[in-house]
C-alpha positions as CSV (number, residue, x, y, z in Angstrom):
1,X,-24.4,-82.3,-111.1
2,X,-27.6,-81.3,-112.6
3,X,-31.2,-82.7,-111.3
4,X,-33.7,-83.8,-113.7
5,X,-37.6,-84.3,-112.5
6,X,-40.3,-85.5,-114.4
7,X,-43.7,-85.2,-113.0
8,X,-47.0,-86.2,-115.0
9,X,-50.0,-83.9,-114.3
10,X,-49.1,-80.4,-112.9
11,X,-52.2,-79.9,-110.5
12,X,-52.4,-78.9,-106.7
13,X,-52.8,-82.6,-105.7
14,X,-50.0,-84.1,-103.3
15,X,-47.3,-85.5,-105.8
16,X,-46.3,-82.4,-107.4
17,X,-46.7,-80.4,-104.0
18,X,-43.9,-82.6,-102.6
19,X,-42.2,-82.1,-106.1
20,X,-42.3,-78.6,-105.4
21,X,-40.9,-78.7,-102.0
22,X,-38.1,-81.2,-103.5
23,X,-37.1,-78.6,-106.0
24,X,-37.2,-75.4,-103.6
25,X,-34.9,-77.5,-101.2
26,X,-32.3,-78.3,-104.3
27,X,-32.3,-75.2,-105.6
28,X,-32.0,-73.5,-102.2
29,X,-28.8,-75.3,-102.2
30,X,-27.3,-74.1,-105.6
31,X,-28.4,-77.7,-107.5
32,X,-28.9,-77.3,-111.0
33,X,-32.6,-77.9,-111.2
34,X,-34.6,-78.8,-114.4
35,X,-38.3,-79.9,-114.4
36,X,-40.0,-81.8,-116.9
37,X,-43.8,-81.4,-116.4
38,X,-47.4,-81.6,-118.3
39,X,-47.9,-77.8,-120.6
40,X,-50.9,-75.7,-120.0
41,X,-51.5,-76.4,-116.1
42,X,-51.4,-74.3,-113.6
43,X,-50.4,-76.2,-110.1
44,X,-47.9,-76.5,-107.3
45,X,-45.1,-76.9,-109.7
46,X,-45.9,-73.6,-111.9
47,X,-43.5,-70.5,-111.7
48,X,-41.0,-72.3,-109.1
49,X,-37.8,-69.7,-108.8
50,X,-34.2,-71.1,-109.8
51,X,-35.8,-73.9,-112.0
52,X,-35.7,-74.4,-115.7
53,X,-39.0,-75.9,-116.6
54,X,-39.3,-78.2,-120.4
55,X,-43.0,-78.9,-121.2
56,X,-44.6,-81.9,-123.2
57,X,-48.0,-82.7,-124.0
58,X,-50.8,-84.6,-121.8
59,X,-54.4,-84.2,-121.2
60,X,-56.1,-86.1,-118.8
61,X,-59.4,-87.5,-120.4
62,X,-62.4,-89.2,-118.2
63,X,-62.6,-92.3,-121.0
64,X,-60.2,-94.2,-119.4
65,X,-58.7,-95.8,-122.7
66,X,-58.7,-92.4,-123.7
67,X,-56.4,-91.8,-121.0
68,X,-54.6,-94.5,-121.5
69,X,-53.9,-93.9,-125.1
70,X,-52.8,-89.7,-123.5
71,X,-50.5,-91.2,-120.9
72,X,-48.8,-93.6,-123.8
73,X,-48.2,-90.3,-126.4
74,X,-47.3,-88.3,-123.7
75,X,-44.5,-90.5,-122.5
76,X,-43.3,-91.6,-126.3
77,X,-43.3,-87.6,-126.4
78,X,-41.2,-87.2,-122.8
79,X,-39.3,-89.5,-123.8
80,X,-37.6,-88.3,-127.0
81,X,-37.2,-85.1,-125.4
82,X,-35.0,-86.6,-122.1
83,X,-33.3,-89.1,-125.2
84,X,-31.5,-85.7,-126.7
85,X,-31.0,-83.7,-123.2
86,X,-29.9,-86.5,-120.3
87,X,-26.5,-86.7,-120.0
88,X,-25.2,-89.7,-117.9
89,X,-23.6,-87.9,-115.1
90,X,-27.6,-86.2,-114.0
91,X,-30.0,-87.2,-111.5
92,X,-33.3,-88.0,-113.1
93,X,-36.1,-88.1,-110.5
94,X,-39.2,-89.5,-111.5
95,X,-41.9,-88.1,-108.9
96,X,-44.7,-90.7,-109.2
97,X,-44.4,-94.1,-111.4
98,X,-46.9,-92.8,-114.2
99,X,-43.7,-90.7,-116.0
100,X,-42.3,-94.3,-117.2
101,X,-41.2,-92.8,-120.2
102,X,-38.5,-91.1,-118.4
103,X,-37.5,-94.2,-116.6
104,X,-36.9,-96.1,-119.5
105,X,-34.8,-93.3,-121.1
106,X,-32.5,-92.9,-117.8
107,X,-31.9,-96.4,-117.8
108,X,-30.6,-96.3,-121.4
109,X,-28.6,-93.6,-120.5
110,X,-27.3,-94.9,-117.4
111,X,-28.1,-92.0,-115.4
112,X,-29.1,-92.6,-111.4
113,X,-32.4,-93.0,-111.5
114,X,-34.7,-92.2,-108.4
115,X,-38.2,-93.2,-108.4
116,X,-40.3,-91.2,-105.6
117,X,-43.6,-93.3,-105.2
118,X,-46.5,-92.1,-103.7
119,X,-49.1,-94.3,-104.9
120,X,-50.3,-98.0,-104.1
121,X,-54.0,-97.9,-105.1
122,X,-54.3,-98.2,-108.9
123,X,-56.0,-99.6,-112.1
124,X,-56.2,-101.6,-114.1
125,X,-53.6,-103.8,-112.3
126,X,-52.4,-104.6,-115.9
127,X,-51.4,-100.9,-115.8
128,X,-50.2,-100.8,-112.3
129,X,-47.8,-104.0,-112.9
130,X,-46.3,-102.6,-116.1
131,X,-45.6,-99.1,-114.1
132,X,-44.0,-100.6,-111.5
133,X,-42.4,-102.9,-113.5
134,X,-40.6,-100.3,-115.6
135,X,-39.9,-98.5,-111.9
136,X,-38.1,-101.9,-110.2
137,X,-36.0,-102.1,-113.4
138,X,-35.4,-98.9,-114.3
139,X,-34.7,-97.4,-111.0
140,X,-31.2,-97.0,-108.6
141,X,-33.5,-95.8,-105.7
142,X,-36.5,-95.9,-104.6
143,X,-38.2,-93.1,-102.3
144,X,-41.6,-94.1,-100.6
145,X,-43.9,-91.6,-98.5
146,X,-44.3,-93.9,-95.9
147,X,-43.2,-97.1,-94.0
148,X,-46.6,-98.9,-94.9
149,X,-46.1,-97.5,-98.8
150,X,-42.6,-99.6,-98.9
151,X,-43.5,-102.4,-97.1
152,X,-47.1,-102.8,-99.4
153,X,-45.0,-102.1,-102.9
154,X,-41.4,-104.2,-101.9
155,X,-38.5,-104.0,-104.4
156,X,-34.8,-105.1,-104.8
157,X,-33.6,-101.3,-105.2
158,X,-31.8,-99.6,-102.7
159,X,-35.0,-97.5,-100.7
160,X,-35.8,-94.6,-98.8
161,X,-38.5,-93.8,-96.7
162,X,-38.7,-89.9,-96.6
163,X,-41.9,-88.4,-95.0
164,X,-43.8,-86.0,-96.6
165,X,-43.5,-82.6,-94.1
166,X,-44.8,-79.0,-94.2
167,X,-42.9,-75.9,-95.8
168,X,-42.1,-73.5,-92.7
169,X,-43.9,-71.2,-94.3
170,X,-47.5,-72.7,-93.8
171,X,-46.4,-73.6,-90.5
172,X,-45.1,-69.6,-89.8
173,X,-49.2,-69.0,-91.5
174,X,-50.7,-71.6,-88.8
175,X,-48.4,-70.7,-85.6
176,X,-49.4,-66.7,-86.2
177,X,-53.2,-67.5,-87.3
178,X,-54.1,-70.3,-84.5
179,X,-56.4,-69.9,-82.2
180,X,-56.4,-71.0,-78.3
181,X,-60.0,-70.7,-78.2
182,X,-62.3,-73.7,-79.0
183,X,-63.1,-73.4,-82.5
184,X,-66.4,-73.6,-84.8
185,X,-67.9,-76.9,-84.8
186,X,-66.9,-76.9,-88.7
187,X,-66.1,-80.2,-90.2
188,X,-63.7,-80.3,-93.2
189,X,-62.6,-82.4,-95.4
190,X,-60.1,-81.8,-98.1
191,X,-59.3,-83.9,-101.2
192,X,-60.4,-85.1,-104.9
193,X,-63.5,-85.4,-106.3
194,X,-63.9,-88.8,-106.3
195,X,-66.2,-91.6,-105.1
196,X,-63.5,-93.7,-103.7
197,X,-62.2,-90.9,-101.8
198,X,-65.2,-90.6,-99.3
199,X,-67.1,-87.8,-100.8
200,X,-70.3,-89.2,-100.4
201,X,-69.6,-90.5,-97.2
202,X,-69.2,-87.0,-96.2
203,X,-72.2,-86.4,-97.4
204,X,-74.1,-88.6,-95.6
205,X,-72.3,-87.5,-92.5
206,X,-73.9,-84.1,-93.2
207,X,-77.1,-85.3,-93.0
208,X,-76.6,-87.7,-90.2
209,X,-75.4,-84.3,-88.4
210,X,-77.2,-81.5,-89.2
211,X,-76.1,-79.3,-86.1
212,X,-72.4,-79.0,-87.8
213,X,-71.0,-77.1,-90.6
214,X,-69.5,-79.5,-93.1
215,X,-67.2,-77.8,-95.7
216,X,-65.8,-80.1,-98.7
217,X,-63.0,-78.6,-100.3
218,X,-62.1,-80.5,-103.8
219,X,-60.0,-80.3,-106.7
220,X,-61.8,-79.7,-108.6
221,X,-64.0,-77.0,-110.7
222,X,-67.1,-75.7,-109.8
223,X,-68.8,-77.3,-113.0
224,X,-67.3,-80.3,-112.5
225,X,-69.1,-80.5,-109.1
226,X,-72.1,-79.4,-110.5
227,X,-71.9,-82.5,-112.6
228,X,-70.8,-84.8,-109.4
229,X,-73.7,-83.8,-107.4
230,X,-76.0,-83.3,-110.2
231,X,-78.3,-86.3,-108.8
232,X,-77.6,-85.5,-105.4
233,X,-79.6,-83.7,-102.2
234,X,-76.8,-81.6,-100.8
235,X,-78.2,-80.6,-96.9
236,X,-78.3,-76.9,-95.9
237,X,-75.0,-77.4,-93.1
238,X,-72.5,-78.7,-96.5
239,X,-70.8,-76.3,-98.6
240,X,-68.5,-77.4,-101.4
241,X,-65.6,-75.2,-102.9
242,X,-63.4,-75.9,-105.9
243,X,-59.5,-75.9,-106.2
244,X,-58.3,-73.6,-103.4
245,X,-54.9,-72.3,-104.1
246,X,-54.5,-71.0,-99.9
247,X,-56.5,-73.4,-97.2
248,X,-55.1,-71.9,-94.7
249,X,-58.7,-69.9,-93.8
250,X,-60.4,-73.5,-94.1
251,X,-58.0,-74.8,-91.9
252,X,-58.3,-71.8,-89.6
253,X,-61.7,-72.0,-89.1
254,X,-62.3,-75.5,-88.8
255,X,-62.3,-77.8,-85.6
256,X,-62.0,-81.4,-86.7
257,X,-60.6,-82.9,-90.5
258,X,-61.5,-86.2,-91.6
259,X,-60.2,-88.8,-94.5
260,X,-63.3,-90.7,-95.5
261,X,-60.9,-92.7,-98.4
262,X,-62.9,-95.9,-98.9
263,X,-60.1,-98.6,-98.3
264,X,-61.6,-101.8,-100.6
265,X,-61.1,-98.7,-103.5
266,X,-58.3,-97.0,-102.6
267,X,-55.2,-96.6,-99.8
268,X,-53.9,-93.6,-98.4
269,X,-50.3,-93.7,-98.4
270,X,-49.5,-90.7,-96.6
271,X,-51.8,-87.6,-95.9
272,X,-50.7,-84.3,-96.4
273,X,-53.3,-82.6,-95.6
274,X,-54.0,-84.4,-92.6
275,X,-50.1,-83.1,-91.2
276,X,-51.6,-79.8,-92.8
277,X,-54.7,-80.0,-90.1
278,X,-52.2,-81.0,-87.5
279,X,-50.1,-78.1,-87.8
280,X,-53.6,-76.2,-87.1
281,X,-54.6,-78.4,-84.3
282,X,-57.1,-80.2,-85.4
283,X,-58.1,-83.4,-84.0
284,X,-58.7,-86.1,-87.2
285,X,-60.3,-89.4,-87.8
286,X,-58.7,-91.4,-90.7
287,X,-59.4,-94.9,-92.3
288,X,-57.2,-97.7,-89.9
289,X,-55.6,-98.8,-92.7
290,X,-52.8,-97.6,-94.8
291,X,-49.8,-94.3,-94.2
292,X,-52.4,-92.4,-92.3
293,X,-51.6,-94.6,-89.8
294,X,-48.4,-93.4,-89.1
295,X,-49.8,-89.9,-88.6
296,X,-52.7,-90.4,-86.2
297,X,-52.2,-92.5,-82.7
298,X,-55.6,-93.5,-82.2
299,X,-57.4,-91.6,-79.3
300,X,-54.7,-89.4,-78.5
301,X,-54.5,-86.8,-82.0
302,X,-57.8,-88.6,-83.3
303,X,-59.4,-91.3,-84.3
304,X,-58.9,-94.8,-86.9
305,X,-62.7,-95.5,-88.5
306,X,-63.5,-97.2,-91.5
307,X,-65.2,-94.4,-93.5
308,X,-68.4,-96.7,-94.0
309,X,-68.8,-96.5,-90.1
310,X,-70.8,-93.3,-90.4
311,X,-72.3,-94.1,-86.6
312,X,-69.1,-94.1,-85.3
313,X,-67.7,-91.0,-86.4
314,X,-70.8,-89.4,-85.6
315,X,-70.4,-90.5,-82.2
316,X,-66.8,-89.5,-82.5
317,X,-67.4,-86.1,-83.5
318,X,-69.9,-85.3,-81.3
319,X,-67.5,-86.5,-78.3
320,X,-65.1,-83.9,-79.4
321,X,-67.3,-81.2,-80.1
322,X,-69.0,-81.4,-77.1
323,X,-65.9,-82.0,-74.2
324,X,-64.0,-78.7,-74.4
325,X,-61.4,-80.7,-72.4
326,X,-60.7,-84.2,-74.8
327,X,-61.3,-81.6,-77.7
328,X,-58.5,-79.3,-76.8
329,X,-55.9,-82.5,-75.2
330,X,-56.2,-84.0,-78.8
331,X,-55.7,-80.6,-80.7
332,X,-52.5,-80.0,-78.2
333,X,-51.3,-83.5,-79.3
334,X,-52.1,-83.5,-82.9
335,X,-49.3,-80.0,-82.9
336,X,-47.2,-81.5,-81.5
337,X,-47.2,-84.4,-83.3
338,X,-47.1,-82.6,-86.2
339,X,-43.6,-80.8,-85.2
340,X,-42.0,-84.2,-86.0
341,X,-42.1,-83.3,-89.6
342,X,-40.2,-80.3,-90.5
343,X,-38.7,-78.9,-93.9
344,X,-35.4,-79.2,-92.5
345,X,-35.4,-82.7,-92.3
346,X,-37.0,-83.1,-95.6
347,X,-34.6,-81.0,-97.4
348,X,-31.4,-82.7,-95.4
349,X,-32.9,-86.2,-96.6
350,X,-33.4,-85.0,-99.7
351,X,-29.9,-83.8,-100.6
352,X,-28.6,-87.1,-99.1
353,X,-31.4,-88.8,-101.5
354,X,-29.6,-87.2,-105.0
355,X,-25.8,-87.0,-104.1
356,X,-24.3,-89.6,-105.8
């Protein structure tokens, strides 16, 4: 049996981190592996050991008919090369539902097709229904990130909810590097540089609190923050970084992380980097909607706020910067919670996921 993957935009985002994981777990296990990515990025899924990596072109492009015209070669390009190298006994996993092209070629082919969605908040919607379209027709499975991802995005396929979990290694990096003692009152938030993702929420938190360190780590270039903030006031107590290839010192250092996603623009489905924070200890206030939800139990490992109720999570971070008992209850639970998604779950699911 050989695995086929096709991933999009090879970047250190959350999709091609749990690609990665997917692939170490196979391979682990004596799979034949092959990935079919984007060429010229460097990202989670670069240089993975035991797998045979096929490039094709794409370039993601601002313009967004630009991009749309770059996702449409990219795929007519993906999928001539999967035409000539599927055979119909493989696997072909589709991690995300923008790789349609090799959706539409495993279903020619007859191959299993597996479909690993991750995403709910997307447009145009013309867009969205055509990729999910071509993903309920084309696919044998389904794999969802979350119970709230499956229910909001239904299909007839046979599905799978498999939790996104930590590798044991960063978990080895936080159970050596954590600290007992009450930490740094250092607010961090970790994500895309994007509007609808909170960042100027975050801002404006800044300012509302200037007695806290608020550190913004983005993916994204330093001149491409330049550019986001070009019309902005940043405050003295926030410091922005680009890509980070190892968070674990931001997590280290930090007390409390925080999800600002605006929810009328877009849904978390999951929240790695929230389980990431966990596995530090670090209490966290999310939006109350969407697969955060099954993360964080509301006063107990942090908080549920809409992201426009800056009060309220000012009050909220005050509270747990300033009660060294609630601070280090919540950071005790949010561990703990934390434990209840491990890699060796993830990779048993996994295999259970691709054996035919």
């Amino acid at each position: 049996m050989r695995v086929i993957a096709a991933h999009l935009l090879n970047d250190y985002s959350g999709s091609p981190k749990v690609l990665m994981q997917l692939l170490k777990g196979w391979t682990k296990n004596n799979v034949e592996t092959h990935l079919f990515t984007c060429s010229g990025r460097e990202g989670f899924l670069s240089n993975i050991p035991n797998v045979d990596n096929h490039y094709y072109w794409y370039q993601f492009a601002k313009n967004p008919f630009v991009r749309l015209a770059f996702l449409t070669i990219s795929q007519l390009l993906l999928a001539c090369k999967l035409f000539f190298f599927l055979k119909k006994s493989d696997v072909l996993y589709v991690n995300t539902v923008l790789p349609f092209g090799a959706g539409i070629v495993g279903k020619i082919k007859g191959c299993k097709v597996i479909y690993h969605i991750h995403e709910t908040s997307m447009k145009p919607l013309l867009l969205k229904k055509f990729l999910f379209g071509v993903a309920r027709w084309s696919a044998s499975e389904v794999v969802y990130v979350s119970n709230f991802l499956a229910t909001q995005e239904p299909t007839s396929n046979k599905k799978k909810v498999l939790y996104n979990v930590l590798e044991k290694s960063f978990v080895d990096h936080a159970n050596l590097t954590i600290s007992s003692d009450k930490k740094a009152p250092i607010i961090l938030m970790i994500c895309s540089l994007k509007g609808y993702k909170g960042v100027n929420d975050f801002l404006s938190l800044a300012k509302l609190n200037p007695q806290f360190t608020f550190k913004l780590v983005v993916n994204a270039s330093q001149n491409e923050i330049n550019n986001f903030f070009i019309n902005e006031s940043i405050p003295t107590n926030l410091e922005v970084y680009p890509t980070q290839k190892n968070t674990h010192p931001f997590y280290q250092e930090a007390a409390i992380l925080v999800n600002l996603s605006d929810v009328n623009l877009w849904v978390e489905t999951f929240g790695l980097t929230i389980l990431e924070g966990m596995a530090y200890g670090l209490p966290t206030i999310v939006p109350p909607i969407g697969g955060v939800v099954e993360l964080v139990d509301e006063g107990k490992n942090g908080y549920l706020i809409d992201s426009k109720n800056h009060n309220l999570i000012s009050e909220k971070l005050n509270d747990l910067l300033n009660n060294t008992a609630l601070y280090n209850s919540m950071s005790q639970s949010a561990i703990e919670k934390s434990k209840l998604f491990s890699e060796d779950y993830f990779e048993a699911e996994s295999l259970k996921i691709i054996s035919i």
